[in-house]
VONU-871281 format. One line per 8 residues: number of its first residue (from 0); for each residue x negated, y negated, z of N, C-alpha, C. Coordinates in pm, 1 decimal, m for minus. Example, Ala and Ser with C-alpha at 12.3 -4.5 7.8 and 13.67 -1.06 7.14 Angstrom:
2
0 = m1319.0 569.0 780.0 m1230.0 450.0 780.0 m1320.0 330.0 780.0 ~ m1285.0 225.0 708.0 m1367.0 106.0 714.0 m1290.0 m3.0 787.0
REM end
This chain:
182
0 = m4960.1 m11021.0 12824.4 m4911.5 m10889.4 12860.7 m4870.4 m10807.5 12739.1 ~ m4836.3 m10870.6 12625.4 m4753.2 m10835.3 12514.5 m4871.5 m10773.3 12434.1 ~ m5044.5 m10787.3 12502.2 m5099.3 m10698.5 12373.4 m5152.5 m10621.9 12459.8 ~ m5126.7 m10620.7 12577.1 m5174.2 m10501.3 12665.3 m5109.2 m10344.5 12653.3 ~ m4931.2 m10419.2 12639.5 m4839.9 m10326.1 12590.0 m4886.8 m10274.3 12429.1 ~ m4874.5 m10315.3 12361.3 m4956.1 m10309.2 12209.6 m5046.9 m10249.4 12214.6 ~ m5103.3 m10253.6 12242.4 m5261.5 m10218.0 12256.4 m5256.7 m10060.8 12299.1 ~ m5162.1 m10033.7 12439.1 m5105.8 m9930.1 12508.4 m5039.1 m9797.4 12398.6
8 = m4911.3 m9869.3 12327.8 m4832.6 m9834.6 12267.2 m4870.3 m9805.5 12107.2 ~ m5008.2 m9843.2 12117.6 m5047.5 m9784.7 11939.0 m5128.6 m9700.1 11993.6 ~ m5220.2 m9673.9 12069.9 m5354.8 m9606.9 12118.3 m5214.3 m9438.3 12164.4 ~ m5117.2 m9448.1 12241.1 m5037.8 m9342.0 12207.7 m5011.8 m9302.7 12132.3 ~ m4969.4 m9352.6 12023.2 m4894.9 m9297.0 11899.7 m4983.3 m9248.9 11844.1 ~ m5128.7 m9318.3 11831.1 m5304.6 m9250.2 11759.3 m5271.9 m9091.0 11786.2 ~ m5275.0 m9092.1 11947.1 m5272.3 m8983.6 11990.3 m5205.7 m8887.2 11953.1 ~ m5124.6 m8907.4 11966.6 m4944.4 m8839.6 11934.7 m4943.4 m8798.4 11769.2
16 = m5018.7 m8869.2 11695.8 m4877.2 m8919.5 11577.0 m5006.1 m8768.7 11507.5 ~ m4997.9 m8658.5 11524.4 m4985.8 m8559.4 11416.5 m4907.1 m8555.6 11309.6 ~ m5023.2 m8532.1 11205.6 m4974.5 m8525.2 11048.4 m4948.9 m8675.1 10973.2 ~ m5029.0 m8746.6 10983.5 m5068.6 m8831.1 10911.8 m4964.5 m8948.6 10957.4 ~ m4944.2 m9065.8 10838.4 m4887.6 m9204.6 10843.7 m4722.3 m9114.0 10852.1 ~ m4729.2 m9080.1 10803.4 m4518.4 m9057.9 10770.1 m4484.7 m8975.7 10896.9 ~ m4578.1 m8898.2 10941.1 m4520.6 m8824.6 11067.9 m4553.2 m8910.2 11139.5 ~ m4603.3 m8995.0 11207.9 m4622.4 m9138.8 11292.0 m4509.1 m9245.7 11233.2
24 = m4414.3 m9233.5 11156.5 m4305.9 m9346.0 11129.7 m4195.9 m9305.8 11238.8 ~ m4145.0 m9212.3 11281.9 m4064.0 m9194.9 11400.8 m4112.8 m9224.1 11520.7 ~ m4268.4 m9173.0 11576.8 m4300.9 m9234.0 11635.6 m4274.2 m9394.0 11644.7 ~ m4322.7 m9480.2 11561.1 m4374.4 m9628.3 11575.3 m4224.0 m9672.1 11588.9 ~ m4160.9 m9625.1 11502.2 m3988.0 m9705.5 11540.9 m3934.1 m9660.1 11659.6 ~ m3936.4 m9549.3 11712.2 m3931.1 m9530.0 11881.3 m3955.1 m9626.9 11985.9 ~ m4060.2 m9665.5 11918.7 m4190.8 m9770.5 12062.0 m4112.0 m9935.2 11965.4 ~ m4141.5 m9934.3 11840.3 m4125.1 m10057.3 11824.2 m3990.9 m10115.0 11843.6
32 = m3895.7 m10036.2 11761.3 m3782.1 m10074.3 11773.5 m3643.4 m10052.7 11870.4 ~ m3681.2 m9926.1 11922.1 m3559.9 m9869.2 12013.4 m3650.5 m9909.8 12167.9 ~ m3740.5 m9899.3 12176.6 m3764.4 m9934.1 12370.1 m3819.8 m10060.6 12329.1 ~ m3936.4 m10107.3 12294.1 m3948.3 m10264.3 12343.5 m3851.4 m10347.1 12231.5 ~ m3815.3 m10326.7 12138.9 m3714.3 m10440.3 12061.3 m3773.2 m10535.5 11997.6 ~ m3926.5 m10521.7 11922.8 m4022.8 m10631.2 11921.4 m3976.3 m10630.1 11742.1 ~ m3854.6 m10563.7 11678.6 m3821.1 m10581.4 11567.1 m3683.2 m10520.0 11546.6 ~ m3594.7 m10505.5 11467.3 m3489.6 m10426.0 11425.1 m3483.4 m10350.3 11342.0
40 = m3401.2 m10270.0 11345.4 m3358.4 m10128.7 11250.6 m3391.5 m10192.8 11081.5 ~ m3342.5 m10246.4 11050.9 m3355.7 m10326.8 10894.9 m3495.9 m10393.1 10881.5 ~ m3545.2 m10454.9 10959.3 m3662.0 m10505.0 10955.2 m3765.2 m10369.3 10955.6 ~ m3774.8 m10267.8 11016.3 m3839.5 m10154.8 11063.8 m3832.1 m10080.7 10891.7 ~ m3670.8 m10084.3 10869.7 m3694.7 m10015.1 10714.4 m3742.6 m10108.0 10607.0 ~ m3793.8 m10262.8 10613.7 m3811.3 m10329.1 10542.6 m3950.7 m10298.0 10527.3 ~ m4006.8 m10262.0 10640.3 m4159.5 m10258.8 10685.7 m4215.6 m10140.9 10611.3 ~ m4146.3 m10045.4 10642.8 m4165.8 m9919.3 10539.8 m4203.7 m9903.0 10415.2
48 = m4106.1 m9991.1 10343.5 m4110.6 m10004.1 10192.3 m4184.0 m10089.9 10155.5 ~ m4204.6 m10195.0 10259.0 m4367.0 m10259.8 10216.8 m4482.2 m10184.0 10235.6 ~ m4472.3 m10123.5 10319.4 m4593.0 m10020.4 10368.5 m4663.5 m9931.8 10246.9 ~ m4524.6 m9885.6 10209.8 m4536.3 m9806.3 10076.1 m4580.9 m9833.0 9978.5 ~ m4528.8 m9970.8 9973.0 m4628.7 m10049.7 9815.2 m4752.1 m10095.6 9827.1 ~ m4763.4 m10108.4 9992.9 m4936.5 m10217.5 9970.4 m5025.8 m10039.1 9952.7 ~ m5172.6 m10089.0 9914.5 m5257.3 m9989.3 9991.9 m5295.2 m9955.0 10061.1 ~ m5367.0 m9804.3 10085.4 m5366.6 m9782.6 10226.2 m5272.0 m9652.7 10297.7
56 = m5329.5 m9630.4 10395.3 m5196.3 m9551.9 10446.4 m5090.3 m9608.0 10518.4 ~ m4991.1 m9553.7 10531.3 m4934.8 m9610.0 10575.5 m4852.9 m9621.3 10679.0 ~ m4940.0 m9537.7 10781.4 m4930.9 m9547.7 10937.2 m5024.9 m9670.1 10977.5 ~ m5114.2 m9662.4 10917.8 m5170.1 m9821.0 10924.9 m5137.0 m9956.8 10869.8 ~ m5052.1 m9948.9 10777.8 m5038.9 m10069.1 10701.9 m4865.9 m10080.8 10789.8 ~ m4849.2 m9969.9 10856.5 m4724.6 m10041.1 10955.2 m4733.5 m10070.9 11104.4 ~ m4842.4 m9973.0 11156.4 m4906.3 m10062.2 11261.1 m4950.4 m10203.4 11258.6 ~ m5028.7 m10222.8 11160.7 m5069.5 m10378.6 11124.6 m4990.7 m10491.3 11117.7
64 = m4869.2 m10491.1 11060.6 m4743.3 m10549.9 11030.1 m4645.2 m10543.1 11181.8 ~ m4615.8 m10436.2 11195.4 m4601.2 m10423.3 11353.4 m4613.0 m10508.6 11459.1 ~ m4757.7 m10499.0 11466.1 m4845.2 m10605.3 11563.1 m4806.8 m10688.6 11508.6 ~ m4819.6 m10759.8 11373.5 m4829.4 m10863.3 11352.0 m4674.2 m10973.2 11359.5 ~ m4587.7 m10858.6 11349.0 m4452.3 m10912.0 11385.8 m4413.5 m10957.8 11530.8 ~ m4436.1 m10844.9 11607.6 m4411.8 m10820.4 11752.2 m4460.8 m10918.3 11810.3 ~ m4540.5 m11019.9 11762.2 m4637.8 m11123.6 11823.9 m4567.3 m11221.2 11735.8 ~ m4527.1 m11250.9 11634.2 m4430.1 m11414.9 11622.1 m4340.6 m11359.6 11616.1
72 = m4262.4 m11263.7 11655.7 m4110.3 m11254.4 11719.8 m4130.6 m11305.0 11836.1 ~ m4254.0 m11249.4 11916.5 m4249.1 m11321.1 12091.7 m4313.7 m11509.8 12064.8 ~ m4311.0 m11532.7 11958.7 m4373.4 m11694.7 11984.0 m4482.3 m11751.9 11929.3 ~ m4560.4 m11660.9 11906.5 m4714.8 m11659.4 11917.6 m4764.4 m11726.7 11761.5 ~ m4882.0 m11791.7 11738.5 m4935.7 m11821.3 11625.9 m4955.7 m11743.2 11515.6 ~ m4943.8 m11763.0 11383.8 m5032.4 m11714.8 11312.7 m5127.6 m11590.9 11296.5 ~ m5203.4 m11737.3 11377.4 m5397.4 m11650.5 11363.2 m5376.9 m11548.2 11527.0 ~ m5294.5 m11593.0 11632.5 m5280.2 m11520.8 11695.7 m5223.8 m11390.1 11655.3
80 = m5108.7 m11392.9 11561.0 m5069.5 m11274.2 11555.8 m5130.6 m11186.5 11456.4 ~ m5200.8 m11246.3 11368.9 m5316.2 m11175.6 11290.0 m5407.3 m11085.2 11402.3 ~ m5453.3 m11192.7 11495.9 m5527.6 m11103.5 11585.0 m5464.8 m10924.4 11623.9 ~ m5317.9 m10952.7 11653.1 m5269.3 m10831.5 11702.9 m5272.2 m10747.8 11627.6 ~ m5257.6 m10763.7 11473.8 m5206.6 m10744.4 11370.9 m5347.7 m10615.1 11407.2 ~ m5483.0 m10669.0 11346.5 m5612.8 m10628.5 11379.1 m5614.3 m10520.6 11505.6 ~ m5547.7 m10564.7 11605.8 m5544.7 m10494.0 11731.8 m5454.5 m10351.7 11738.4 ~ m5352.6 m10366.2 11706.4 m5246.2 m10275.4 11652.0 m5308.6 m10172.0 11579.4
88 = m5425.1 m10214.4 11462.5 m5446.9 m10125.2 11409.9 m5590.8 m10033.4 11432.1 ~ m5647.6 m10091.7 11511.5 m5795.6 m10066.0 11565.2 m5714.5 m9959.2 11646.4 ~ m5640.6 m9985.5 11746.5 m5575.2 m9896.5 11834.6 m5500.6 m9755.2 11791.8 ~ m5484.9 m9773.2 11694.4 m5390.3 m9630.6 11621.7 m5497.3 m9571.5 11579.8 ~ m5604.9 m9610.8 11497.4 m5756.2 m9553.3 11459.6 m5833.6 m9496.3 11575.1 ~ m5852.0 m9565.3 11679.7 m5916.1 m9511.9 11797.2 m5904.7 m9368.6 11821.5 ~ m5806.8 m9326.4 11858.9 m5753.7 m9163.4 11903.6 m5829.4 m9102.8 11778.5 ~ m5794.1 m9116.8 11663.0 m5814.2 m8979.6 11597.0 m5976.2 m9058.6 11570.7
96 = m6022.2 m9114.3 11521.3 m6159.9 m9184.6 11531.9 m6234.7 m9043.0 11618.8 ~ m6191.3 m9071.0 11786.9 m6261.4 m8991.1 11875.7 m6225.3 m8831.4 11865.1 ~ m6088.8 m8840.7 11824.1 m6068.1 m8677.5 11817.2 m6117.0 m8617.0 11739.2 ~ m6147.5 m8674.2 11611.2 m6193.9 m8604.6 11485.8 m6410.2 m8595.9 11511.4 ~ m6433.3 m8660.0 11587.1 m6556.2 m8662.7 11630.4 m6585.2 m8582.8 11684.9 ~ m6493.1 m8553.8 11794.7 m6515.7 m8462.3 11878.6 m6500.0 m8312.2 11816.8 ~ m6367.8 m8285.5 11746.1 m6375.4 m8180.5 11680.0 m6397.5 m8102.5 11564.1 ~ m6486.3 m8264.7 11482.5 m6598.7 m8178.8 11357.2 m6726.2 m8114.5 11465.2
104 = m6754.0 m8186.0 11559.8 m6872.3 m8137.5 11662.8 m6838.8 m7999.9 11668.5 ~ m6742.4 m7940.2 11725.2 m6658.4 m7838.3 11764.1 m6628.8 m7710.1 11684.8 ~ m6599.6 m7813.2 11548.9 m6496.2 m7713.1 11470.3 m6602.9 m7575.6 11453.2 ~ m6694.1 m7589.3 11403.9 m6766.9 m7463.3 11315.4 m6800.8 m7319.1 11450.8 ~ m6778.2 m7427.7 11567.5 m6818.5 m7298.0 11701.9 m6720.8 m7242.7 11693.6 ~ m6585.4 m7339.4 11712.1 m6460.1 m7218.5 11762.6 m6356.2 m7224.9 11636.5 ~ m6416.3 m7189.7 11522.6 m6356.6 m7157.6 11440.9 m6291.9 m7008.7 11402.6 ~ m6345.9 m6945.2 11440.8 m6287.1 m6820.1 11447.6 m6221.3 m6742.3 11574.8
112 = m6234.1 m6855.9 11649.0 m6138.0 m6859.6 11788.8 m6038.3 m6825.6 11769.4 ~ m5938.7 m6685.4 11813.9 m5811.2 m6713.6 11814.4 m5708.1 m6833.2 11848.7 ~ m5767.2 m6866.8 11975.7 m5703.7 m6975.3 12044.0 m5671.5 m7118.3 11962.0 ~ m5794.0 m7119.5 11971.4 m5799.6 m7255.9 11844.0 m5712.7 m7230.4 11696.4 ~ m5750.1 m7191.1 11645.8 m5683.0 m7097.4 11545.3 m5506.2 m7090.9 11562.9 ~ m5444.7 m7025.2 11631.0 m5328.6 m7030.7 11665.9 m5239.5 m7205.1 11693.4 ~ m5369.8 m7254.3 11779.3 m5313.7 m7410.7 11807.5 m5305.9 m7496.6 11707.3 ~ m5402.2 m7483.2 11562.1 m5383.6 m7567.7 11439.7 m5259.5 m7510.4 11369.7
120 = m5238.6 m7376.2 11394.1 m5113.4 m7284.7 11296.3 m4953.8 m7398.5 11388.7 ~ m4976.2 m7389.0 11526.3 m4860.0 m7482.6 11574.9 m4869.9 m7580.6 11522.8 ~ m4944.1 m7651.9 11488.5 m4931.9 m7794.2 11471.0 m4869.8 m7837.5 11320.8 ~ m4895.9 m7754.7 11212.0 m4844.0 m7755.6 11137.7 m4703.2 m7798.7 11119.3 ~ m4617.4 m7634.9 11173.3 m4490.7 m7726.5 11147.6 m4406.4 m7838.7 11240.6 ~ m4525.8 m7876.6 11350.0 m4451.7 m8023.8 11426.5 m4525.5 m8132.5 11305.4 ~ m4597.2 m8149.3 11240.1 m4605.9 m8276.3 11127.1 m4511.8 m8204.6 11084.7 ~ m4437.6 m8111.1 10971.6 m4347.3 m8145.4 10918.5 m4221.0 m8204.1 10966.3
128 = m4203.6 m8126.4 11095.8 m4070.9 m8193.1 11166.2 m4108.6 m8287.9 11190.5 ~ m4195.8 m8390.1 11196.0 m4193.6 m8534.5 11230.3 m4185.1 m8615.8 11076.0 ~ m4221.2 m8575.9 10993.3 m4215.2 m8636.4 10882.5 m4052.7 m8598.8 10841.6 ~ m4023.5 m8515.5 10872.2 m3902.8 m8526.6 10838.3 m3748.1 m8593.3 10877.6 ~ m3819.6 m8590.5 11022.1 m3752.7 m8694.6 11141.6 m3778.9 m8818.8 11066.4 ~ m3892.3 m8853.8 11056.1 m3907.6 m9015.6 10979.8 m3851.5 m9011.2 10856.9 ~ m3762.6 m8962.3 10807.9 m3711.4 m8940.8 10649.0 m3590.0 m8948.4 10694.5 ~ m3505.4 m8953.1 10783.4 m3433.7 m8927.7 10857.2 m3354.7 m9030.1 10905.0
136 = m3465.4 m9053.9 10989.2 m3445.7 m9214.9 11081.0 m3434.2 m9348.6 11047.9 ~ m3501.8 m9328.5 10894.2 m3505.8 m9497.9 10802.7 m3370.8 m9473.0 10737.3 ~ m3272.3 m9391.9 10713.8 m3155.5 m9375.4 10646.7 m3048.4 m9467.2 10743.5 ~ m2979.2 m9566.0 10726.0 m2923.9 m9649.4 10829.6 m2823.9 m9688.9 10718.1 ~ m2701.2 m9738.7 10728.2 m2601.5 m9828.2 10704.8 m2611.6 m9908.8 10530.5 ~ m2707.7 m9950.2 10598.0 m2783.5 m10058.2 10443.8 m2869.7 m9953.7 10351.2 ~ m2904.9 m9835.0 10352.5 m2984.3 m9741.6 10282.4 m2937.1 m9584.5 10304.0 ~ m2803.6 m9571.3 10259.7 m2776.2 m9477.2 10269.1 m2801.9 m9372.9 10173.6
144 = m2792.4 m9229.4 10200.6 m2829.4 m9171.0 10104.4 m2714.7 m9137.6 9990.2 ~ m2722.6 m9147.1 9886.2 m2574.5 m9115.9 9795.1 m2578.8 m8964.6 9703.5 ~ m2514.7 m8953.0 9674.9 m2545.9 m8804.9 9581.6 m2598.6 m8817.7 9511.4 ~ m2726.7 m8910.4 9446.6 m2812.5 m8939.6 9345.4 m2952.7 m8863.2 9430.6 ~ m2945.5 m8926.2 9531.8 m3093.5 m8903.6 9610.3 m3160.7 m8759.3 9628.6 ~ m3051.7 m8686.0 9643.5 m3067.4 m8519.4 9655.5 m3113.1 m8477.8 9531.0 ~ m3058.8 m8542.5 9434.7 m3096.4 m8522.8 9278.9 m3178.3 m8507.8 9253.1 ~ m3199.8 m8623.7 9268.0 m3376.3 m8689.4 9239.9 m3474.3 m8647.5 9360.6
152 = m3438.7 m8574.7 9437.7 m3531.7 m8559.5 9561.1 m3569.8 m8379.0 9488.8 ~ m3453.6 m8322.5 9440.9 m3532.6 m8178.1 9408.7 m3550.0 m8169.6 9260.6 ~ m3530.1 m8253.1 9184.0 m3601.5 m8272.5 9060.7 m3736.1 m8289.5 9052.3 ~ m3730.9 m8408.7 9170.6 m3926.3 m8477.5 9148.2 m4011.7 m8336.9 9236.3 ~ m3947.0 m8251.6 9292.7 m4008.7 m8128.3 9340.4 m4036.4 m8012.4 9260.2 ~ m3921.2 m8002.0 9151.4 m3983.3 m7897.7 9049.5 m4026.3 m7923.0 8962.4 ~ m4050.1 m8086.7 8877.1 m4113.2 m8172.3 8830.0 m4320.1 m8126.4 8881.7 ~ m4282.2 m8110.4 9026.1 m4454.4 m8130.7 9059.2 m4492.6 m8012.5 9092.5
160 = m4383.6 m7920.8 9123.1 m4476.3 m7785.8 9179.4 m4433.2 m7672.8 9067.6 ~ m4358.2 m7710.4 8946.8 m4359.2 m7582.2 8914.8 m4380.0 m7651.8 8750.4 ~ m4361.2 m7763.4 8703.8 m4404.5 m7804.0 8578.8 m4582.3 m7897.6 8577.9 ~ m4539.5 m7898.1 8699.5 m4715.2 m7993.4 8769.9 m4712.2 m8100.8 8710.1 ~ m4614.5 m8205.1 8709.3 m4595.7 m8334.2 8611.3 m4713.3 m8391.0 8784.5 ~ m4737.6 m8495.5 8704.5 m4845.1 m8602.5 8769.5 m4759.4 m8676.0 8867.2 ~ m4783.8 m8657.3 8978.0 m4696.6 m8791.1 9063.4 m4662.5 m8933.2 9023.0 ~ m4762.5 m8983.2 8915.4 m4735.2 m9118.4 8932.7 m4615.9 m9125.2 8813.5
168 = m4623.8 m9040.1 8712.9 m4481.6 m8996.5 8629.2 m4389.6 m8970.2 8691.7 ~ m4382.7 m8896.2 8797.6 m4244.5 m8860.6 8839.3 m4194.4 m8991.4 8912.9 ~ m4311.3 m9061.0 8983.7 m4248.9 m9182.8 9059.3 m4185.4 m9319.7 8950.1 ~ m4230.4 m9318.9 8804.3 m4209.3 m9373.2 8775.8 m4054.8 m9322.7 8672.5 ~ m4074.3 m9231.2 8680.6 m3922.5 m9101.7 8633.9 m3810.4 m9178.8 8728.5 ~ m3843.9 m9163.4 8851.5 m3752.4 m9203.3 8944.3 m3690.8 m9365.4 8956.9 ~ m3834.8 m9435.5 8923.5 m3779.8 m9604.7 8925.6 m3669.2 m9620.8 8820.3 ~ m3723.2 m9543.9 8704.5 m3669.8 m9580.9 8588.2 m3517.4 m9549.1 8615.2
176 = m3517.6 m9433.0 8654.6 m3348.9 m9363.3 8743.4 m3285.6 m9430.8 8764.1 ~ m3360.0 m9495.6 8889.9 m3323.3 m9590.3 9015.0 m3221.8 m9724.4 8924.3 ~ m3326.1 m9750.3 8833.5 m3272.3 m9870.4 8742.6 m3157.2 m9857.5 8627.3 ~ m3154.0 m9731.4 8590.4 m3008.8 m9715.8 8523.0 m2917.0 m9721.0 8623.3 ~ m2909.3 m9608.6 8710.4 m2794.9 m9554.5 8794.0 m2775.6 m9683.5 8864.7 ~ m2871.1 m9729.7 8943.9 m2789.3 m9798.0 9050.1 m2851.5 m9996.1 9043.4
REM end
């Protein structure tokens, strides 16, 4: 029953999760952690920051992990929960798989559609409010934010948009931070 639910509960979020992996992180801790319980708040932010380091995106590389938890938290093997692991993530791919099929078919007819047109302009700022909700929601007890973070959160912003330093400098600007200060 447990990958029927799975199976159920990623193929929604596919659906749902506008604006990429980070606007799908409120989603997935919704379903994973607050209604079925198939992990915890700390484990959920542990998942994150692995997410972040492997490759990949990383609405997928936490679906995958996800599944793959949610299935030896309930008992299950291994290679079984590898399976889910696989399943979890086939299922979050599915939705946009078909949506994006459907609407490269689409796009070039009703592109100058008002209608259409207006409905991509909405969608916009619900990914940001969801990405920002997920920026949000991983802040808990054990990862709080301190007066460093704001720092470093609008530094590495005028760092990239108004001196155009390279992301992987500023991220490594920040470790280096990370490692004096705290």
């Amino acid at each position: 029953m447990i990958f029927y639910k799975l199976f159920w509960v990623f193929t929604k979020i596919g659906f749902f999760g506008f604006g990429g992996g980070y606007a799908m992180l409120s989603l997935i801790q919704e379903e994973v952690v607050d209604r079925n319980s198939w992990m915890t708040k700390q484990e959920f932010t542990d998942l994150v920051a692995i997410s972040q380091l492997t490759p990949g995106p990383i609405g997928i590389n936490t679906a995958t992990y996800a599944g793959y938890s949610a299935l030896t938290h309930a008992g299950y093997s291994h290679p079984i929960a590898m399976l889910g692991a696989a399943m979890t993530t086939i299922a979050l791919c599915l939705p946009s798989f078909a949506m994006i099929t459907v609407i490269s078919y689409f796009f070039l007819k009703f592109r100058s559609n008002r209608y259409f047109s207006s409905a991509m302009d909405g969608i916009r700022p619900i990914s940001l409010a969801l990405i920002a909700l997920a920026a949000l929601s991983l802040t808990n007890e054990d990862n709080f934010i301190d007066y460093m973070s704001p720092i470093l959160f609008i530094t590495a912003i005028v760092c990239s948009v108004r001196f155009k330093v390279h992301p992987i400098l500023i991220l490594l600007g920040a470790a280096l931070i990370g490692l004096i200060v705290y």
